[in-house]
C-alpha positions in Angstrom: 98.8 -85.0 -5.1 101.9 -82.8 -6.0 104.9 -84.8 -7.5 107.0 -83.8 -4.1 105.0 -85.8 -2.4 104.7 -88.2 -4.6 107.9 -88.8 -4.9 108.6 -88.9 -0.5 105.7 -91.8 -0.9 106.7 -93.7 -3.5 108.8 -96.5 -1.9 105.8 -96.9 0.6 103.1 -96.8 -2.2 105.0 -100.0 -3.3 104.9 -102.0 -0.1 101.5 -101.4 0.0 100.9 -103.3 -3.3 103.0 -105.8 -2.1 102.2 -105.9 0.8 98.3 -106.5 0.0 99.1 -109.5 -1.9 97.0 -112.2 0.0 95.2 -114.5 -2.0 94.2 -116.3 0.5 91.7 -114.0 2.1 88.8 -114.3 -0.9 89.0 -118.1 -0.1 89.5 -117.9 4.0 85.7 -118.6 4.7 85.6 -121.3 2.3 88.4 -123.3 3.8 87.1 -122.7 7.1 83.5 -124.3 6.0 85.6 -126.9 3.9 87.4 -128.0 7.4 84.3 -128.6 8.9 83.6 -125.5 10.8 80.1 -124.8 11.4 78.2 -120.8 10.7 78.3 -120.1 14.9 82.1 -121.2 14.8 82.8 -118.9 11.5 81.7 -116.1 13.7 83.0 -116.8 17.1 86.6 -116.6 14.8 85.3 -113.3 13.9 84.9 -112.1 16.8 88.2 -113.7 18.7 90.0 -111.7 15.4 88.6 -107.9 16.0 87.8 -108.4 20.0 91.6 -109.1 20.5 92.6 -106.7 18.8 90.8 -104.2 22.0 94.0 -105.6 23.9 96.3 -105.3 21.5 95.3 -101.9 19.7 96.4 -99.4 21.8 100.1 -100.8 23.3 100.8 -101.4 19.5 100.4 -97.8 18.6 101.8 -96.7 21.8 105.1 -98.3 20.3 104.5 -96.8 17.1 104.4 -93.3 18.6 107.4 -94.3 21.1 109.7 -96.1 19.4 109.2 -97.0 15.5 106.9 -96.6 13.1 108.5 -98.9 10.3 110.0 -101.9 13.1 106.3 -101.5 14.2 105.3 -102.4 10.7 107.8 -105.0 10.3 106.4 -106.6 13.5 103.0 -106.4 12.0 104.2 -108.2 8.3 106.0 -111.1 10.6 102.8 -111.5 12.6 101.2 -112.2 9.3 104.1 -114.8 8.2 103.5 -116.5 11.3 100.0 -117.0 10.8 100.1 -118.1 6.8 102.6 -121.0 8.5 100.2 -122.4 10.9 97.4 -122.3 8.6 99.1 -124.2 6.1 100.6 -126.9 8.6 97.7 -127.4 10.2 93.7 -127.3 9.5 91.6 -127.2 12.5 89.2 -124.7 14.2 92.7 -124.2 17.2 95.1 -123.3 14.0 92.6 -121.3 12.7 92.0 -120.2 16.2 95.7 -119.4 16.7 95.5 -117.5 12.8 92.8 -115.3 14.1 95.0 -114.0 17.4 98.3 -113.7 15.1 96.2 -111.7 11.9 94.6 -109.5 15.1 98.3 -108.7 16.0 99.2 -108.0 12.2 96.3 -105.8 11.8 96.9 -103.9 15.3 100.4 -103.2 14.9 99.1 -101.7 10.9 96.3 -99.7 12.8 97.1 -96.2 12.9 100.9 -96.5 12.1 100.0 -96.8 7.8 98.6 -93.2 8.4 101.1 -92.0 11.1 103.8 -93.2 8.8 102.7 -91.4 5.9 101.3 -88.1 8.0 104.8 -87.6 9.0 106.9 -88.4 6.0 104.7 -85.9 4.5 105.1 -83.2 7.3 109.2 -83.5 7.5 108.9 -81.9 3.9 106.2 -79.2 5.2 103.9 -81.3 2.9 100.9 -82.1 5.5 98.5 -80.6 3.4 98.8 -83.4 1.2 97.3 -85.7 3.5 94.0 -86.4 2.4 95.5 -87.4 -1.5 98.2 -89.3 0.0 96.4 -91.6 1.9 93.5 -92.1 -0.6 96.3 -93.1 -3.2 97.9 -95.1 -0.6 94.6 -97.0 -0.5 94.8 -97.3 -4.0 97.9 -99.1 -4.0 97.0 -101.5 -1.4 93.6 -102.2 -2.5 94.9 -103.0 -5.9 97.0 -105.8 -4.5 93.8 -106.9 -2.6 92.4 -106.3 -6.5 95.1 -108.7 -7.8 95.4 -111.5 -5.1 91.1 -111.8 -5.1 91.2 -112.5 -9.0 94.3 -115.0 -8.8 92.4 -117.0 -5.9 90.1 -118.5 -8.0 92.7 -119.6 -10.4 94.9 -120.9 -7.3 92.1 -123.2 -5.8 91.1 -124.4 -9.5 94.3 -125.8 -9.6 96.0 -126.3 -6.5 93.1 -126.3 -3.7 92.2 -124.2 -0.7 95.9 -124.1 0.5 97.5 -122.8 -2.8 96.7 -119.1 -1.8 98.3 -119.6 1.6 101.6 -120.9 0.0 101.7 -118.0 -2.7 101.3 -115.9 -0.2 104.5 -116.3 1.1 105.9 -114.7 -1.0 104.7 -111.5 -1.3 104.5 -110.9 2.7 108.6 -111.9 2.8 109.5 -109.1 0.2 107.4 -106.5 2.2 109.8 -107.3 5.3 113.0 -106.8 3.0 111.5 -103.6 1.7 110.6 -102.0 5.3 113.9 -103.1 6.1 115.4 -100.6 3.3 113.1 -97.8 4.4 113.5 -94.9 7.1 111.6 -93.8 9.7 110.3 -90.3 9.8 111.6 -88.4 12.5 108.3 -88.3 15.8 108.1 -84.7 17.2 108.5 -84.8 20.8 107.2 -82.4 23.7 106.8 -82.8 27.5 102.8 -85.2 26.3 105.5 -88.4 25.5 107.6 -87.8 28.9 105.8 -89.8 30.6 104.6 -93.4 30.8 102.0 -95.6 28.8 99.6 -94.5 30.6 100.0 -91.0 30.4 100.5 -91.4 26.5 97.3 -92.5 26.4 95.8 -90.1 29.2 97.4 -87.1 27.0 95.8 -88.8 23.1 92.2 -88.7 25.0 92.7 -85.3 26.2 93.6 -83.6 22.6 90.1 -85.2 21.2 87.9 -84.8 24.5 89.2 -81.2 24.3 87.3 -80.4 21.7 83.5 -81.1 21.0 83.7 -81.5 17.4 86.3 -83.3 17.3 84.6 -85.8 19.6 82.0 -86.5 17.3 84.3 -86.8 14.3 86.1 -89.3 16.2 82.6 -90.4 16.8 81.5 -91.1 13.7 84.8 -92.6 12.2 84.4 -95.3 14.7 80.8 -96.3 13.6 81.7 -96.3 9.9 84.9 -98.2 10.7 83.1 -100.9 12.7 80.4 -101.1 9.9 83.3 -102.2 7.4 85.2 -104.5 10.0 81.5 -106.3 10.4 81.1 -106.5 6.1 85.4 -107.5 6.2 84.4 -110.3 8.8 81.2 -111.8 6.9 80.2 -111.1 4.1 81.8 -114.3 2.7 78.8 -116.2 5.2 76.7 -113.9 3.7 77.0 -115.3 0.4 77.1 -118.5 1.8 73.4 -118.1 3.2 71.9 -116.4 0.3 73.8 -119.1 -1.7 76.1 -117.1 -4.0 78.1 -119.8 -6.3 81.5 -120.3 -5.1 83.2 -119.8 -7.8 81.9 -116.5 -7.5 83.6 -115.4 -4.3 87.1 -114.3 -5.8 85.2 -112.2 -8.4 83.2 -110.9 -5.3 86.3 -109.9 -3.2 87.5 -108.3 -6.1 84.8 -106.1 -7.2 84.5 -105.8 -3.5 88.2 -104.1 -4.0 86.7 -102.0 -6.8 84.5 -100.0 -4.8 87.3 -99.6 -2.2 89.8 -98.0 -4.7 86.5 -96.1 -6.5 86.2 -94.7 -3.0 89.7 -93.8 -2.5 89.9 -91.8 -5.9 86.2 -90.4 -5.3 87.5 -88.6 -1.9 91.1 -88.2 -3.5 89.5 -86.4 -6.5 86.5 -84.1 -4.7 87.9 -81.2 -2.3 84.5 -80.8 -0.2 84.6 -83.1 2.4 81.0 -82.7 3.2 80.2 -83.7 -0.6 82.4 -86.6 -0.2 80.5 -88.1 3.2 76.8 -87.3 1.7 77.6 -89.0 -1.8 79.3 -91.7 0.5 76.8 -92.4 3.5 74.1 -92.3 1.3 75.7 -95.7 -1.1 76.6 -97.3 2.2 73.8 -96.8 4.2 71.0 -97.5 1.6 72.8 -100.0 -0.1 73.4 -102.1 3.4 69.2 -101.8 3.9 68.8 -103.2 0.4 70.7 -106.4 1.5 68.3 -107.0 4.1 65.5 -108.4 1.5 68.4 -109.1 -1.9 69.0 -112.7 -2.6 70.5 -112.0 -6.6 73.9 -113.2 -6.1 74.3 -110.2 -8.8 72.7 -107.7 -7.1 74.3 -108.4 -3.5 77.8 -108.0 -5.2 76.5 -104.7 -6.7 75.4 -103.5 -3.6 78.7 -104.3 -1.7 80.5 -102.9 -4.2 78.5 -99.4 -3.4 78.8 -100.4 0.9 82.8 -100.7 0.6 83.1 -97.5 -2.1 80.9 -95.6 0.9 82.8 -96.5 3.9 85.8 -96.3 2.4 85.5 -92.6 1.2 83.7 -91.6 4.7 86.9 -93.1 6.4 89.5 -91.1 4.7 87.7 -88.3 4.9 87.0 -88.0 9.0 90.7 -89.6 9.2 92.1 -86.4 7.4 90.3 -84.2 9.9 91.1 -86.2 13.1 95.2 -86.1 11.4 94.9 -82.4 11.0 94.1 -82.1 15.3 96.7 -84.4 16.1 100.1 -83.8 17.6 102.7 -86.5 15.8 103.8 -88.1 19.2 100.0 -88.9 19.4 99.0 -89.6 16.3 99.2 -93.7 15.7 97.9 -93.5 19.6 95.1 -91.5 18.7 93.7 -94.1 16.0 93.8 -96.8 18.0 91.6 -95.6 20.4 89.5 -94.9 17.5 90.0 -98.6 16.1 89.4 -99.7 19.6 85.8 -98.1 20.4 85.1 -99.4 16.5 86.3 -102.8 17.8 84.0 -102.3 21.0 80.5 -101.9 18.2 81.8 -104.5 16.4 81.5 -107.3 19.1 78.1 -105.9 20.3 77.2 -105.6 16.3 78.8 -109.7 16.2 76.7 -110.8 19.2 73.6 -109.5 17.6 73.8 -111.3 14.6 74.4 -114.7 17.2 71.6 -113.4 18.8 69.3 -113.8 14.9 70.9 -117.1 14.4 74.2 -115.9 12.1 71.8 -115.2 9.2 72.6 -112.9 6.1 69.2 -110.4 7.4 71.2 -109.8 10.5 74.2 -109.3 8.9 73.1 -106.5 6.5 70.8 -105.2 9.3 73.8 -104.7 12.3 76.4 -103.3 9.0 73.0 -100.8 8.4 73.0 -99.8 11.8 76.2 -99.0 12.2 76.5 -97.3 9.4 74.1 -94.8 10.4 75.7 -93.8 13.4 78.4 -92.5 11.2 75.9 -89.5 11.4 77.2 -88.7 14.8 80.0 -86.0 12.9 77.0 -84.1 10.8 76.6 -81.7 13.8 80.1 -80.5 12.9 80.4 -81.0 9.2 81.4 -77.4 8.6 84.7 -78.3 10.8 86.1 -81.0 8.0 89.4 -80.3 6.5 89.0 -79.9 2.7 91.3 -81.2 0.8 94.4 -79.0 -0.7 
């Protein structure tokens, strides 16, 4: 990434560090099972979190696109407040119930703004082309906080309990409200496609990817691989709890876990061929997903989500640049939430299976595998990927 835009991105590289400092989610599972929640309930939770968010996703973006993308943000940080609060007055499966709806808000109102946001900042200073290195190191950032507040969990709950994290996490999620309160918003190109209602928004987003066959499988294939992380994101903590991985273990899993995210981010930040980038990718998180199917090596499972997470998150920035790239900016957070809502759709048929196989760490790995490999959907049109400037 050039130092121009580097230096339009820097405040917002910041708040995502910030930002990402969440201790508690290493730990969430753990207090949940600690509360008395039983496996089915861990996963109905799951699916309450992502299947509300098909409600939410859209009309959050269409805000974005129509009124603000940074008070859209700072909606999505307060959501986030609001649900530490509960959680910490209150253990039970309703204010964990009640946490799930208010963290589906926080991460609806984040969905497709983050990369609208940072898509436009860029293209007010004729910088677009920086796109792909932007948001990789914008990933960076944030999964390094991730990085920081998975390795502190473990010292939190040592000394404080399950509810330590919540508490510190305060703090962090109250600076990155003052800090998008000090930032600007780029300027949204308009043109007659955001005249008209909500409706027609969204009418006008679906039109600029159905126009276009290859597009429709890029859009395609960023869903699977998207739904594929929400599943691992969701359970892989129950995972470990069925294949028995020590819980001490778990922060030093989420962190690693953070590893391969960031090695991902750098891996499609550093390599201009997009189609090099999704092969090297698909292949980690595809095989590595089978593999978990018959691993019980608490070792070996870490290693082998470490290579999942590095995969799909290398494969998303990648198709992401190339759906940016189509996009007109008054439809561009719009545009990913459709995408984040047809992921949201395989996720809750991908949840229900693993119901279905009694919640069990074979289904798990089996549904993420699955999905995974309809991330293949885009290879009919891999010579149509943006490479990277």
């Amino acid at each position: 990434m050039n130092k121009k835009a580097k230096s339009i991105l820097k405040p917002f590289f910041y708040f995502g560090f910030i930002e990402a400092l969440i201790f508690w989610y290493a730990i969430e599972k753990l207090l949940w099972d600690s509360s008395g929640l039983t496996a089915e309930q861990i996963v109905f939770l799951g699916i309450i979190a992502q299947s509300s968010q098909v409600l939410i996703e859209v009309p959050s973006s269409i805000i974005a696109d129509r009124w603000s993308r940074r008070k859209t943000l700072i909606a999505s940080s307060t959501f986030m407040l609001a649900a530490i609060i509960i959680v910490i007055a209150v253990q039970s499966f309703m204010s964990f119930l009640v946490m799930s709806f208010l963290w589906a808000f926080y991460f609806a109102f984040q969905s497709g703004t983050v990369n609208a946001y940072i898509y436009d900042l860029l293209k007010e200073q004729n910088e677009e082309s920086q796109y792909r290195k932007a948001i990789s190191r914008y990933a960076t950032y944030q999964l390094s906080g991730l990085l920081v507040s998975s390795l502190g969990a473990s010292v939190l709950i040592k000394f404080g309990g399950y509810l330590t994290p919540y508490c510190v996490s305060l703090i962090p999620t109250i600076v990155a409200i003052i800090i998008l309160f000090k930032m600007k918003d780029p300027p949204i190109e308009r043109t007659e496609e955001s005249s008209g209602n909500a409706l027609d928004h969204v009418k006008n987003s679906i039109r600029n990817v159905a126009a276009k066959r290859w597009l429709r499988l890029i859009f395609l294939g960023l869903a699977f691989v998207t739904a594929g992380r929400f599943i691992w994101y969701e359970y892989y903590q129950l995972f470990a709890l069925d294949r028995e991985v020590a819980a001490v273990l778990f922060g030093v899993m989420l962190a690693l876990i953070h590893v391969g995210n960031i090695l991902g981010s750098e891996f499609a930040h550093k390599i201009k061929s997009p189609n090099r980038v999704l092969l090297t990718a698909f292949s980690a998180m595809a095989i590595s997903s089978l593999l978990l199917i018959f691993t019980s090596n608490q070792f070996v499972i870490i290693f082998f989500l470490i290579l999942c997470f590095f995969g799909s998150q290398a494969s998303s920035i990648v198709l992401d640049e190339s759906l940016q790239h189509q996009t007109k900016s008054e439809l561009r957070a719009t545009t990913l939430s459709l995408v984040g809502l047809l992921s949201r759709v395989f996720f809750g048929a991908g949840a229900l299976s693993i119901i279905i196989f009694d919640s069990t760490a074979s289904a798990i790995a089996a549904t993420t595998a699955t999905l995974f490999v309809g991330t293949l959907a885009y290879y009919p049109v891999r010579k149509r990927l943006v490479p990277a400037d």
